[in-house]
Steps between C-alpha positions, in 0.01 A plus 500: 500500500813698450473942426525616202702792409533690161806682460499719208927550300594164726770360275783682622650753705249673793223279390721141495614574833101603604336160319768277693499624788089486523572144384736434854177608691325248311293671242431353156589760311404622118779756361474703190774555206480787255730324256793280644327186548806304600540699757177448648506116466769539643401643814159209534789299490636575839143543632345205399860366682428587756201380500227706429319548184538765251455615132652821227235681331605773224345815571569876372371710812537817241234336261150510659351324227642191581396470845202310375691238371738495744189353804352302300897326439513595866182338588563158290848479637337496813235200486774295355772534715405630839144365464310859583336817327656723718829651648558673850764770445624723211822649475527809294884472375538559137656804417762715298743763632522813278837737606422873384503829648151703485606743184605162278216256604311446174153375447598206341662403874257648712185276308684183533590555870085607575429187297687254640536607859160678572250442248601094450487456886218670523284363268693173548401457870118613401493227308669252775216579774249247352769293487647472854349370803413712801744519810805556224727788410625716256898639521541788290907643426582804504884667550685709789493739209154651601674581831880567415504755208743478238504669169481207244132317617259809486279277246568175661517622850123671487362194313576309788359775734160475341544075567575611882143720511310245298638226753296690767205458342477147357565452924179655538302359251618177559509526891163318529627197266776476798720567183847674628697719251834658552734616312921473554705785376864296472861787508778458299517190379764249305289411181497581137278787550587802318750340313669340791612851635530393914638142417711610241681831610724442741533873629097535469481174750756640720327816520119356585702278754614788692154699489337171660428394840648115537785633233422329188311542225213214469458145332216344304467268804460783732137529350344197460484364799278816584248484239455114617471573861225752382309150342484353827267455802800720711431844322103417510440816701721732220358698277492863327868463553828655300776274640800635363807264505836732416661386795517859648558670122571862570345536850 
């Protein structure tokens, strides 16, 4: 029987390019959608093309209260098309970027980025444990941001801090299941995040190009590949681990 991974925000960008590319080392794969569910039919198009099974699941990651729900969907969606009750790997994507300097961040920001990228993962993978077989993984994502300090991502930057140090522990706790968790901190990257700012500003791009290593700034398909090669029997002795992937972002 074919691995199972869950990928949490699959549907497009950093996600898409994470579900597929689990899917080429021949994972059956379960994405989630927050609300563009084209999208994410989309995307179990090309994997079940490539033959390996998959299914979209809606799921908030900000909204705790729906976690319930969203197993026992999780769970039914499993005996019917993948013929289990359980999943091997869970990959903590979903997210928001929020672009603010320290004196303007306001609450309102600051709640939805603990909800959504600490307290929903958190909770989220709690949940997932009873769920997922031994000898598994989790991949947490995090952002160069905890290590290269700019002024705009003190909010977002320390949310994914506390995912790096909570990383470290689920790798303890989990040790003894011969569950690995990691988490990858991706650079610059060309996606929609923060309104688009790297892909989208030309003089921006040009800028993070020349700050980094191999002279570019980085693709969604520069990550995904990663994250999958975490899912597989080659990383089986990695864990505890922040692999950052910024290609050399401001060394």
């Amino acid at each position: 029987m074919n691995k199972i991974a869950l990928v949490t925000g699959g549907s497009r960008g950093l996600g898409k390019d994470m579900a597929l590319n689990l899917a080429k080392k021949g994972l059956d794969v379960v994405l989630t959608y927050q609300s563009k569910k084209e999208e994410a039919d989309k995307v179990v198009s090309e994997i079940e093309g490539m033959g390996q099974k998959a299914q979209a699941l809606q799921l908030d990651t900000g909204k705790t209260e729906t976690f319930d729900s969203f197993f026992s969907e999780l769970l039914d969606g499993l005996s019917a098309k993948f013929n289990t009750d359980k999943f091997d790997f869970l990959v903590n994507n979903a997210g928001i970027g929020v672009t603010a300097v320290f004196s303007e961040t306001t609450e309102e920001q600051f709640d939805s980025l603990i909800n959504i990228q600490f307290k929903g993962p958190f909770f989220l993978t709690q949940k997932a444990l009873s769920h997922m077989n031994d000898g598994g993984g989790i991949v947490n994502i995090s952002t160069g941001l905890t290590r290269i300090i700019l002024p705009y991502y003190p909010a977002y930057s320390s949310i994914k801090a506390s995912m790096e140090n909570l990383t470290k522990y689920l790798a303890k706790d989990l040790g003894s299941r011969g569950i690995r968790v990691n988490i990858v901190a991706p650079g610059a990257i060309e996606t929609d995040f923060a309104g688009g700012m790297v892909r989208d500003n030309s003089d921006m791009n040009k800028h993070i190009a020349t700050q980094t290593a191999l002279g570019r700034v980085g693709l969604p398909t520069d990550i995904g590949s990663v994250v999958a090669f975490l899912c597989t029997e080659d990383a089986k002795w990695i864990t505890a681990q922040r692999i950052e992937v910024s290609g050399g972002q401001m060394l």
